[in-house]
Biotite code that builds the C-alpha atoms (Angstrom):
import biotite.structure as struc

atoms = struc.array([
    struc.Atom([0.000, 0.000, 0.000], chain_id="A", res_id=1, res_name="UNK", atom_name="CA", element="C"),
    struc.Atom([0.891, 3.631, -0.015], chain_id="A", res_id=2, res_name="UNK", atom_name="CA", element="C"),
    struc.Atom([1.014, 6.294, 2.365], chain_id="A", res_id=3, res_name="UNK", atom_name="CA", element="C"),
    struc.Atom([-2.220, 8.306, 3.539], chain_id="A", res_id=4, res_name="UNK", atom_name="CA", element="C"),
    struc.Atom([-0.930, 11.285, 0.970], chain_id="A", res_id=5, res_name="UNK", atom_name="CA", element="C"),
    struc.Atom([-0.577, 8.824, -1.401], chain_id="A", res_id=6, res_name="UNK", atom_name="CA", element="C"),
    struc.Atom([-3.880, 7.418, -1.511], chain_id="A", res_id=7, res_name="UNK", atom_name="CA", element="C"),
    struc.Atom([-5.317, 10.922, -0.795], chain_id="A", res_id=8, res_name="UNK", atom_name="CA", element="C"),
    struc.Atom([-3.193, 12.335, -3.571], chain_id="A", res_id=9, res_name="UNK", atom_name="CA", element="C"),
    struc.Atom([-4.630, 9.225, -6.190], chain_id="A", res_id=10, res_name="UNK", atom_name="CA", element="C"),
    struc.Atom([-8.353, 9.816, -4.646], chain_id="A", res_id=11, res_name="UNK", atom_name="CA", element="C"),
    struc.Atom([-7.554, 13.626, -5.948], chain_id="A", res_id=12, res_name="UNK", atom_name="CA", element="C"),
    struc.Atom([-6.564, 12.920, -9.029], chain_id="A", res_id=13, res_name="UNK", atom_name="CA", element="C"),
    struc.Atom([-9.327, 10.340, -9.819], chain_id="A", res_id=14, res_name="UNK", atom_name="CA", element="C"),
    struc.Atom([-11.952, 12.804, -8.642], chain_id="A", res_id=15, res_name="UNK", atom_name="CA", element="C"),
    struc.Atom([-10.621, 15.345, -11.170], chain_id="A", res_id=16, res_name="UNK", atom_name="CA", element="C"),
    struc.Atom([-10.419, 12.968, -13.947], chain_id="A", res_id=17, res_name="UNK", atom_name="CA", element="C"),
    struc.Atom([-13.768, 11.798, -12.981], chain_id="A", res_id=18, res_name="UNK", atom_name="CA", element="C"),
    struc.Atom([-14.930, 15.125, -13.391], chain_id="A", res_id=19, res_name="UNK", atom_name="CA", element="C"),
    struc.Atom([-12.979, 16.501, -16.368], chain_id="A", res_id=20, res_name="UNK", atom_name="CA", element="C"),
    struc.Atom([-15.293, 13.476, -18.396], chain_id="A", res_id=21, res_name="UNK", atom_name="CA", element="C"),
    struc.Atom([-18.494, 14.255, -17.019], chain_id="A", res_id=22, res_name="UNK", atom_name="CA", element="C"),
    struc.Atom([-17.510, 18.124, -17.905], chain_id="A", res_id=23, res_name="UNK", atom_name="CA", element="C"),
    struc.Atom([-16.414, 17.033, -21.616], chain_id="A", res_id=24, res_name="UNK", atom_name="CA", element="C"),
    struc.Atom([-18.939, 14.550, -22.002], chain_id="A", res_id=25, res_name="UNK", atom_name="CA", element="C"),
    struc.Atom([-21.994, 17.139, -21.693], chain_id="A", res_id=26, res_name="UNK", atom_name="CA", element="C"),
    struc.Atom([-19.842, 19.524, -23.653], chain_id="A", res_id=27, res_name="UNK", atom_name="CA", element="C"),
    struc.Atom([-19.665, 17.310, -26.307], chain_id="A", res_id=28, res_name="UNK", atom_name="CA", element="C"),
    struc.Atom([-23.597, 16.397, -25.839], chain_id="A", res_id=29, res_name="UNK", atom_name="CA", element="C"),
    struc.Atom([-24.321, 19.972, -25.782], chain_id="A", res_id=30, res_name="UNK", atom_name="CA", element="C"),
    struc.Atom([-22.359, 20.901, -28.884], chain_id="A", res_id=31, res_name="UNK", atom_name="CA", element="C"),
    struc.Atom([-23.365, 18.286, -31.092], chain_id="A", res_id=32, res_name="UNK", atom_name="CA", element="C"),
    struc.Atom([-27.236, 18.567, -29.865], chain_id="A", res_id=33, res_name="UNK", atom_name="CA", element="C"),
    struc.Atom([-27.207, 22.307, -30.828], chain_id="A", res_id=34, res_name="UNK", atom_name="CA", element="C"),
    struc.Atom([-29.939, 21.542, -34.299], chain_id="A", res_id=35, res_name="UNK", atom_name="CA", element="C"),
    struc.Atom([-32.393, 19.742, -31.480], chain_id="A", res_id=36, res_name="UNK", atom_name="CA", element="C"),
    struc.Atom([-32.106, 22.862, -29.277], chain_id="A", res_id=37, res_name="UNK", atom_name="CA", element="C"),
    struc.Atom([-33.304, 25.267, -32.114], chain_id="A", res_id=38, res_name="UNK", atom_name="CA", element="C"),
    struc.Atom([-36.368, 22.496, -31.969], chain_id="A", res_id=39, res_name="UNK", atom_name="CA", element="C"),
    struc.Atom([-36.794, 21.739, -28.705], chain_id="A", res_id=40, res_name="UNK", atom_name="CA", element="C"),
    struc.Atom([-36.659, 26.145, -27.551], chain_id="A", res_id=41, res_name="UNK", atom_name="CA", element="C"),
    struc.Atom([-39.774, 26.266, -30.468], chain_id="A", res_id=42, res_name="UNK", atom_name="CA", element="C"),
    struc.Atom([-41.589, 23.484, -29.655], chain_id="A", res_id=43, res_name="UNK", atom_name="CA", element="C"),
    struc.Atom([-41.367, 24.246, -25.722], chain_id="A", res_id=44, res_name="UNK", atom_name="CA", element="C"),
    struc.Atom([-44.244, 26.297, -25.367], chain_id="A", res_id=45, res_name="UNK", atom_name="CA", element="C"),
    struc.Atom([-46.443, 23.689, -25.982], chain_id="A", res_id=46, res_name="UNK", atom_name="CA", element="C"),
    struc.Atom([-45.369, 21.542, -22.556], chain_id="A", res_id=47, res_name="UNK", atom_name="CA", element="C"),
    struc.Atom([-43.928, 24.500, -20.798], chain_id="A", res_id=48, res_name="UNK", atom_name="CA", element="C"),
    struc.Atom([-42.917, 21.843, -17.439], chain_id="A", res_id=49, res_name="UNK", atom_name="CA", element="C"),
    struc.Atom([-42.456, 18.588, -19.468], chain_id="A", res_id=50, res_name="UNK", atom_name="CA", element="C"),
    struc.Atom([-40.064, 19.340, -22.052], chain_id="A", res_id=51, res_name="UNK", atom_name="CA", element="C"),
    struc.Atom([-37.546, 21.512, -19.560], chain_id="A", res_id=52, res_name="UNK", atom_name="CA", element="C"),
    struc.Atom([-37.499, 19.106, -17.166], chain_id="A", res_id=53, res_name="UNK", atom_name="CA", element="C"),
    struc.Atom([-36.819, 16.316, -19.600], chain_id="A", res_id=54, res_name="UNK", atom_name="CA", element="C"),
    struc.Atom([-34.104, 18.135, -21.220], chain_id="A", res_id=55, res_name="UNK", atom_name="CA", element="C"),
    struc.Atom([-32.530, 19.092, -18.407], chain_id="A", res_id=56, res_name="UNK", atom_name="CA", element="C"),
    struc.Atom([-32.270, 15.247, -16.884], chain_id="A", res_id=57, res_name="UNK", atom_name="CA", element="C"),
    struc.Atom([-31.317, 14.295, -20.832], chain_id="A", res_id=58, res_name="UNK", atom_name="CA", element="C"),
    struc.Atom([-28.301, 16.392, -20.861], chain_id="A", res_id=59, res_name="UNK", atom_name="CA", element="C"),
    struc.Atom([-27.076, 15.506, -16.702], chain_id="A", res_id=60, res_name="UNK", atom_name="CA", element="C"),
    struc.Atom([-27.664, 12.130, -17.325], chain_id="A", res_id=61, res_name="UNK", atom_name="CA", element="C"),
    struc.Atom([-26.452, 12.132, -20.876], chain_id="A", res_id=62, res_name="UNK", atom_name="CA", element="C"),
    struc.Atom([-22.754, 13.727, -19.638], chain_id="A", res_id=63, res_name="UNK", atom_name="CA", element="C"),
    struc.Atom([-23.046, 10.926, -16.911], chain_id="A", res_id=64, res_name="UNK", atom_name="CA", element="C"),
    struc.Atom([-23.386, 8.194, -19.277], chain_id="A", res_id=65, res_name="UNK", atom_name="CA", element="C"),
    struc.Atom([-20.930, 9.832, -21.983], chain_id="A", res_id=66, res_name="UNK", atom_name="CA", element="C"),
    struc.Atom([-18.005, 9.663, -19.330], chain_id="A", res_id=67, res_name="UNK", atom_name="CA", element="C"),
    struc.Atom([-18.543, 6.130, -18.310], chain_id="A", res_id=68, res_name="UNK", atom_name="CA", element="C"),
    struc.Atom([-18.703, 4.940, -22.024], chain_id="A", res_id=69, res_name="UNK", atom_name="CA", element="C"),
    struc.Atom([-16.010, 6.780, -22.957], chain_id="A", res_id=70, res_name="UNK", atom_name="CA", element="C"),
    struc.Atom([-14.138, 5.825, -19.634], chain_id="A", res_id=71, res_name="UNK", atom_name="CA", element="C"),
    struc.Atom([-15.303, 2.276, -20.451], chain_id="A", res_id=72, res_name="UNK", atom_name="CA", element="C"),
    struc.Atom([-16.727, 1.664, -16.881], chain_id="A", res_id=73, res_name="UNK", atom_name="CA", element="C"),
    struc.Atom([-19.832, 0.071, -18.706], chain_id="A", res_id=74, res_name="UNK", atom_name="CA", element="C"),
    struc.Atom([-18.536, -0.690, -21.789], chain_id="A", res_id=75, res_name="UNK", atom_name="CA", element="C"),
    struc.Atom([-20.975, -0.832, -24.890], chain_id="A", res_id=76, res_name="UNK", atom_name="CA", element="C"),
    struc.Atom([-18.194, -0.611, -27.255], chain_id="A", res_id=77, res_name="UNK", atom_name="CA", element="C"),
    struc.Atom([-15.182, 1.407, -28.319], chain_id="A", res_id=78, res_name="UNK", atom_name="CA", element="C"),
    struc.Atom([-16.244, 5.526, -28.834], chain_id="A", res_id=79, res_name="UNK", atom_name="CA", element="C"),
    struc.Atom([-14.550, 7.680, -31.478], chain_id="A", res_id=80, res_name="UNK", atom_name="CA", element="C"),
    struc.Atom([-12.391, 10.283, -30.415], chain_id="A", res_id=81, res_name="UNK", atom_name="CA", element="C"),
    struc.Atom([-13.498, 13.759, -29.474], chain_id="A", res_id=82, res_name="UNK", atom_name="CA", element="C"),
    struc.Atom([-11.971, 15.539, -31.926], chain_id="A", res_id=83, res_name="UNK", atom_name="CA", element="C"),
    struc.Atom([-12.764, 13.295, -34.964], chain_id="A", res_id=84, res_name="UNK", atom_name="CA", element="C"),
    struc.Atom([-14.040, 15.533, -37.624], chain_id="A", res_id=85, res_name="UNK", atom_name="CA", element="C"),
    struc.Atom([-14.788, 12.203, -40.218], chain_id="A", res_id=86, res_name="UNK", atom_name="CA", element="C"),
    struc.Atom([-17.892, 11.419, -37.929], chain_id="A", res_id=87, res_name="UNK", atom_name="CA", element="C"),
    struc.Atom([-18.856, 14.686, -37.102], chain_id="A", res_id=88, res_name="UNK", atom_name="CA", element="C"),
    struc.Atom([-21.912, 14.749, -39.433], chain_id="A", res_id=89, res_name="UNK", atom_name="CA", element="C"),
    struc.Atom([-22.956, 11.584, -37.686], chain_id="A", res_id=90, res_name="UNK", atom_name="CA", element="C"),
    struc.Atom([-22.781, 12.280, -34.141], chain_id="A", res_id=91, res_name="UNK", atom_name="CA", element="C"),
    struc.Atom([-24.482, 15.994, -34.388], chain_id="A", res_id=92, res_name="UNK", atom_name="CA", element="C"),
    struc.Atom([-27.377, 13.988, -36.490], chain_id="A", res_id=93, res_name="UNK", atom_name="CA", element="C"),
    struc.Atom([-27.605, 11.321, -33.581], chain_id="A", res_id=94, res_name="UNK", atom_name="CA", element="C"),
    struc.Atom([-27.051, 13.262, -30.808], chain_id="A", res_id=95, res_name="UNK", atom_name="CA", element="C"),
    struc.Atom([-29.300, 15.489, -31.956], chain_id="A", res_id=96, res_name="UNK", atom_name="CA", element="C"),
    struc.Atom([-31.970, 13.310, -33.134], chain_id="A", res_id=97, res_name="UNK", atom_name="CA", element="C"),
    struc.Atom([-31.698, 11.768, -29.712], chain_id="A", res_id=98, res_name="UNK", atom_name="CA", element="C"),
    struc.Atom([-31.785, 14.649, -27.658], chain_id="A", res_id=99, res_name="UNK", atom_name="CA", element="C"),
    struc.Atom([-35.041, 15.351, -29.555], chain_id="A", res_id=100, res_name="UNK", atom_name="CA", element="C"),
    struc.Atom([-36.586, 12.504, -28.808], chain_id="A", res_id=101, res_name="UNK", atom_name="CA", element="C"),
    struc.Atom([-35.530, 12.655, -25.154], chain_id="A", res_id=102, res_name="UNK", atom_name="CA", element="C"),
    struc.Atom([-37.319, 16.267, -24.673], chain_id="A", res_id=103, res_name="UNK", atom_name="CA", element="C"),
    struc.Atom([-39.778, 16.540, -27.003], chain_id="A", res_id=104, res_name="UNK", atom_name="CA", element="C"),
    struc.Atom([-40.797, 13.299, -27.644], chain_id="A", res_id=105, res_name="UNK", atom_name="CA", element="C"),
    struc.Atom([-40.553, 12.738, -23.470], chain_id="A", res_id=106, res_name="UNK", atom_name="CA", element="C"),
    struc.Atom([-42.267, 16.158, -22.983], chain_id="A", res_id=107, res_name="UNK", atom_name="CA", element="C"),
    struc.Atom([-45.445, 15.286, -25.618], chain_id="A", res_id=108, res_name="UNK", atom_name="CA", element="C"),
    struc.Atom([-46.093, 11.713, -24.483], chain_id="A", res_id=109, res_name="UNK", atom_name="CA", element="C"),
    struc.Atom([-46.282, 13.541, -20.310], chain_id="A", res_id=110, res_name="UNK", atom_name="CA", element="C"),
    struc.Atom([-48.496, 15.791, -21.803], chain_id="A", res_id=111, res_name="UNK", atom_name="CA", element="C"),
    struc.Atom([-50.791, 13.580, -23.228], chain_id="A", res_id=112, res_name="UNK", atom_name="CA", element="C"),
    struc.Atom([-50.698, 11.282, -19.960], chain_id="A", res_id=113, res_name="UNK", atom_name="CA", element="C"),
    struc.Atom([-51.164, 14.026, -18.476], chain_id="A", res_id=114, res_name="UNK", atom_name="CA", element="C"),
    struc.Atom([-48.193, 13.039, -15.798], chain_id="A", res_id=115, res_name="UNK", atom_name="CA", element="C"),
    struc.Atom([-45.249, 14.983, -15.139], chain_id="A", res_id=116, res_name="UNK", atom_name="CA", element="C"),
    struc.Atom([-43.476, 12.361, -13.697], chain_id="A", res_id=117, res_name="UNK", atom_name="CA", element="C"),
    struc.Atom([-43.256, 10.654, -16.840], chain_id="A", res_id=118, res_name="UNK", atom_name="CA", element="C"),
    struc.Atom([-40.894, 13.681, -17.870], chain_id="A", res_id=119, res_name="UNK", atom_name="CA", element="C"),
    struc.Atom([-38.123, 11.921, -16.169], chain_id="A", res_id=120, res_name="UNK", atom_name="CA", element="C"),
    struc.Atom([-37.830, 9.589, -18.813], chain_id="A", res_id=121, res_name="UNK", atom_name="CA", element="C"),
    struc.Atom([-36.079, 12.043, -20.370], chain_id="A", res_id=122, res_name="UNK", atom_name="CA", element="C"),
    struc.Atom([-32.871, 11.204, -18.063], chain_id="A", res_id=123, res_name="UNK", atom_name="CA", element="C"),
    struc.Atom([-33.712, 6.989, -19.026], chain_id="A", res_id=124, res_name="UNK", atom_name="CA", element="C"),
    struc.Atom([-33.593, 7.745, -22.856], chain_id="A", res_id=125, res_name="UNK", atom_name="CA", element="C"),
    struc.Atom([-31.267, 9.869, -23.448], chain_id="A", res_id=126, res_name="UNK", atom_name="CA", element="C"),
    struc.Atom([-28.600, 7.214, -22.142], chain_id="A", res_id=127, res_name="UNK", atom_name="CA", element="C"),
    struc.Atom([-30.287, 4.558, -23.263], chain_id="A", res_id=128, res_name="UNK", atom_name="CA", element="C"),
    struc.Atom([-29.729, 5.794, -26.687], chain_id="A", res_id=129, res_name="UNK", atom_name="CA", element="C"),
    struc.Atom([-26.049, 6.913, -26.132], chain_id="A", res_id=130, res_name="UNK", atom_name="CA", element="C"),
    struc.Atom([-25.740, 2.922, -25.185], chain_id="A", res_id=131, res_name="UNK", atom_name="CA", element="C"),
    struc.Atom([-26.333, 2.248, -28.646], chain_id="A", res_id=132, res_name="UNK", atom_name="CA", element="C"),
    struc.Atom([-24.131, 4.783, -30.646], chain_id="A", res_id=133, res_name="UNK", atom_name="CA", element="C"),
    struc.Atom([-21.181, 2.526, -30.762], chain_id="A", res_id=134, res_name="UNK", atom_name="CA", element="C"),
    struc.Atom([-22.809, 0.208, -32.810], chain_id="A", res_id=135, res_name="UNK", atom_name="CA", element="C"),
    struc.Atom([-24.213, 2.652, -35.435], chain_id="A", res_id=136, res_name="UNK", atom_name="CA", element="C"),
    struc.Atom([-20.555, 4.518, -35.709], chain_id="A", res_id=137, res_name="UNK", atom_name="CA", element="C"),
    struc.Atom([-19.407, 1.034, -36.859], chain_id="A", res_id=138, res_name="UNK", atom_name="CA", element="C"),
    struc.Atom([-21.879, 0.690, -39.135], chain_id="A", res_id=139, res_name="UNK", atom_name="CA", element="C"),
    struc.Atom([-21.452, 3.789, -40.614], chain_id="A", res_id=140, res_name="UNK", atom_name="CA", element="C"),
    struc.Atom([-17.371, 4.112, -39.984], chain_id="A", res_id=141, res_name="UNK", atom_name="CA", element="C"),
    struc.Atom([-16.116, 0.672, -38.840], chain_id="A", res_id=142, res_name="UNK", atom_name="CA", element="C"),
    struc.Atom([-14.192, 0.626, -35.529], chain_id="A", res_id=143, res_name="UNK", atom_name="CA", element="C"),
    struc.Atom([-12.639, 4.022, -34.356], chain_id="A", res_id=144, res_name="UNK", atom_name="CA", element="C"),
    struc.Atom([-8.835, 4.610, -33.956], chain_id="A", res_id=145, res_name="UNK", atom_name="CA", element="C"),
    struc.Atom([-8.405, 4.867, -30.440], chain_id="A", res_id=146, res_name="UNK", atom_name="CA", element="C"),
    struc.Atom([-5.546, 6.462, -29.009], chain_id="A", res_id=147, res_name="UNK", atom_name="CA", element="C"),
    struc.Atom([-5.260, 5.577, -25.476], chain_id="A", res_id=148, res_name="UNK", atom_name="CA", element="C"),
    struc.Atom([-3.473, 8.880, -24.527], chain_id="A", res_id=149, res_name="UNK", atom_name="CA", element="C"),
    struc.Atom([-5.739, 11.876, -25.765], chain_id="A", res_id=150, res_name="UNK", atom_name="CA", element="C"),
    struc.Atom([-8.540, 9.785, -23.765], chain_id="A", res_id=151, res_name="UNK", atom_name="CA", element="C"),
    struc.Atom([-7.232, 9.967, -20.524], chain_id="A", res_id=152, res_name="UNK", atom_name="CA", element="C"),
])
């Protein structure tokens, strides 16, 4: 074992880490979500509680669930890089598609229930369908390069 300042010093550092995923993951979510937002700020006014509330659980448990894919903590396959511009196109159309369906399509089906609790789905879905982008990328793309150093 280590010394108290070690361990302390290693609980730091995985804290930060930690963090610095859940930070980049909903940046990334946010960023490549922006088309659904343009939808979602419209379409709002129709389920002024559902649709906030769903969107906001989408993109805290979205980041969530972006850090421990990427982190591979629950592993549903290998995740492109960041910063890969050749599957740009498809991640903002997922994400965004996704993100849609997690506030609107959350928000409209509370509505019609009649239930705002159902508007928590929002934060099931939303990860739910992040579980599943590793398999379209390789559809579309094939496996990602991974380089084990710009993911840390």
């Amino acid at each position: 074992m280590g010394t108290t300042g070690t361990v302390a010093r290693r609980i730091r550092d995985g804290t930060i880490q930690w963090l610095e995923r859940v930070f980049f993951g909903g940046a990334e979510l946010s960023v490549l979500s922006t088309p659904a937002f343009v939808a979602v700020l419209v379409l709002q006014t129709r389920y002024p509680d559902a649709i906030p509330i769903a969107g906001l659980l989408a993109i805290g448990t979205g980041s969530v669930a972006i850090a421990l894919f990427r982190a591979r903590a629950v592993d549903v396959g290998a995740w492109p890089r960041r910063g890969e511009l050749s599957s740009a196109p498809l991640r903002v159309g997922y994400f965004s598609a996704l993100f849609a369906a997690a506030t609107v399509g959350v928000g409209a089906a509370a509505g019609a229930v009649g239930s705002l609790w159902l508007a928590l789905l929002g934060g099931v879905v939303q990860p739910l369908g992040l579980a599943a982008f590793p398999r379209v990328y390789r559809a579309v793309h094939g496996e990602p390069l991974q380089h084990a150093a710009a993911e840390l």
